[in-house]
C-alpha positions in Angstrom: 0.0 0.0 0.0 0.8 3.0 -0.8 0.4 7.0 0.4 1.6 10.2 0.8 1.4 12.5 4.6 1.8 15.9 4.7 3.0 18.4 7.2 3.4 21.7 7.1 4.3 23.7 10.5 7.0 24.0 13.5 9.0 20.8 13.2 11.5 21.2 16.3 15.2 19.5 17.1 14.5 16.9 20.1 11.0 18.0 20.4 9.3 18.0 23.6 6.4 15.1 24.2 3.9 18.1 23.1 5.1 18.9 20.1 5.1 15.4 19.3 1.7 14.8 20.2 0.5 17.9 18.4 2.4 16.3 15.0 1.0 12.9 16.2 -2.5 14.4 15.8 -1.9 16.3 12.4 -1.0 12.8 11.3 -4.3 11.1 13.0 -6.2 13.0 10.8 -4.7 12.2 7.7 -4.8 8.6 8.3 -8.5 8.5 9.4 -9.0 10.3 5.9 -6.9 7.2 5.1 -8.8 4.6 6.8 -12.6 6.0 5.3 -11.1 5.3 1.8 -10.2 2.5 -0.2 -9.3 -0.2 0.6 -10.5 0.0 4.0 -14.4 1.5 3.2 -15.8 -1.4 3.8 -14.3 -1.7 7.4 -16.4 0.6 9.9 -13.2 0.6 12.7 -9.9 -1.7 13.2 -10.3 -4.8 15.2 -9.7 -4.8 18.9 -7.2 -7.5 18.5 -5.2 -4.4 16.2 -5.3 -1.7 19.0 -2.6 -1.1 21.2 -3.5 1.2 24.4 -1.7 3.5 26.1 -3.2 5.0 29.1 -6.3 6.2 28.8 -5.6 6.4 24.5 -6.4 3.5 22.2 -3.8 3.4 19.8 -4.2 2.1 15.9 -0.8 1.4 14.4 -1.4 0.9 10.3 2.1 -0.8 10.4 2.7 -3.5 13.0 5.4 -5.8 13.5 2.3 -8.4 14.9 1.1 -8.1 11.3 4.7 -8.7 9.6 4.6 -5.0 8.4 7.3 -2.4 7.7 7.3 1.1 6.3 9.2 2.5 3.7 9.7 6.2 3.6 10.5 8.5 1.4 10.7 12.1 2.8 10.9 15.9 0.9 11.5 18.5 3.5 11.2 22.2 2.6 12.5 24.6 5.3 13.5 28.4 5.3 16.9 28.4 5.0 20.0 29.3 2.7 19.7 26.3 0.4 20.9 23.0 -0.4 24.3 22.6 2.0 22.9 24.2 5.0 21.9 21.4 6.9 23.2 22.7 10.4 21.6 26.1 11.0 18.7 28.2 12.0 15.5 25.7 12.5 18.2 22.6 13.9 19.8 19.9 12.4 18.1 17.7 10.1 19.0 14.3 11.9 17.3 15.5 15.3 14.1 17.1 13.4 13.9 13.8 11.7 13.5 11.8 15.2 10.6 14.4 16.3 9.0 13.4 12.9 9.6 9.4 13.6 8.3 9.8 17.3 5.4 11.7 16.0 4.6 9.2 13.5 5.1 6.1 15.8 2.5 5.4 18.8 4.2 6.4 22.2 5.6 3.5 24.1 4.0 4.5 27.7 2.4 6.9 28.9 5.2 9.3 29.5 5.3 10.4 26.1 1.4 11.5 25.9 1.6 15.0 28.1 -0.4 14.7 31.1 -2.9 17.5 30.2 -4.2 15.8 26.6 -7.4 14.8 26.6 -8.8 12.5 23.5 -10.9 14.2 21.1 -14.2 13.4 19.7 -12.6 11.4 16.9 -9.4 9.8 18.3 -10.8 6.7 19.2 -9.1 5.1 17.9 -6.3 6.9 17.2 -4.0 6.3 14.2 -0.7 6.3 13.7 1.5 5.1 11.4 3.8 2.8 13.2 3.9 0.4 16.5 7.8 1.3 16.9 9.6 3.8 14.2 12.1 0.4 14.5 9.4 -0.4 11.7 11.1 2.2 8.9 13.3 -0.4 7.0 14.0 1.7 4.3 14.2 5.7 4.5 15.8 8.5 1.9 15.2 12.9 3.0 15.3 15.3 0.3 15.8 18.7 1.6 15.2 21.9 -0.2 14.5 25.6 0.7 11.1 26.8 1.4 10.4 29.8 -0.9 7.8 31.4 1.3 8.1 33.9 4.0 8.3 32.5 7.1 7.9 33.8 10.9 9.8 30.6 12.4 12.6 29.5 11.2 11.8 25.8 12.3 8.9 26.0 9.8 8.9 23.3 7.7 6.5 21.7 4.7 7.0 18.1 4.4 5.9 15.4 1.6 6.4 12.1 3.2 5.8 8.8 0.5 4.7 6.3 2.6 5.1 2.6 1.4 3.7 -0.2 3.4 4.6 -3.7 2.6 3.9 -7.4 4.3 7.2 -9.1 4.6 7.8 -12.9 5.4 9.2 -13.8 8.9 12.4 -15.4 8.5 14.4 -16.5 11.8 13.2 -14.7 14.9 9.8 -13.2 14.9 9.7 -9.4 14.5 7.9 -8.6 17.6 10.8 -10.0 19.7 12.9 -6.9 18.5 10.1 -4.7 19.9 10.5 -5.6 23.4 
């Protein structure tokens, strides 16, 4: 399966659990648009035996290592800065920005990484994510390129990120041992 996720917003260096919750639910969105179309329509919500809860959240990972799944990512990342080189400056560097993203894009392990204020909303039950464990991304490539816009933070960024989900055969150890 295949799809793209978009972003576009603050995406901090070693962001702190509410930023990552805030990208989390940008994300939820997208993937519940996800989840009314083909080729899930004809599924009204995911199985119980699919959700994995944390705290008082009920989490829906569309790539599990229970299901044999990894994710393939292929990432463009616009961001107001000098151009092509620059990787180092201004909004952070790209390596740490990238770990908010995967953090944000992976459901939180306990429930120290869900800030203690959130409260579900109306349609985040259940709530999707992308991944169990980001140790799901087998295959990754970044793009980076400067955003041409006017911009009032200079961690602003747009992203494009290609998502490709793909069934793999277990071979050796099972996956879910690498998860624990």
């Amino acid at each position: 399966m295949n799809f793209t996720l978009t972003y576009d917003g603050n995406l901090k260096a070693n962001g702190p659990v509410p930023h990552k919750q805030e990208l989390r639910r940008v994300f939820h969105q997208q993937l519940l648009e996800l989840w009314k179309g083909t080729p899930f329509s004809g599924l009204k919500c995911p199985g119980e035996s699919l959700i994995r809860i944390v705290g008082k959240y009920r989490f829906f990972p569309l790539v599990s290592a229970a299901r044999n799944e990894i994710a393939k990512l292929h990432v463009i990342m616009l961001r107001p800065e000098l151009g092509p080189g620059h990787i180092v400056i201004q909004g952070g560097d790209i390596d740490n920005r990238l770990k908010t993203l995967f953090d944000s894009l992976r459901m939180p392990k306990d429930t120290s990484e869900i800030p203690t204020t959130d409260a579900q909303g109306d349609n985040e039950d259940p709530f999707f994510c992308l991944l169990e464990d980001d140790i799901l991304i087998t295959d990754l490539s970044v793009a980076t390129d400067r955003l041409l816009e006017p911009c009032a933070s200079n961690q602003r960024v747009k992203l494009v990120i290609r998502v490709q989900i793909e069934k793999v055969p277990m071979i050796g150890a099972n996956m879910v041992s690498c998860l624990r």
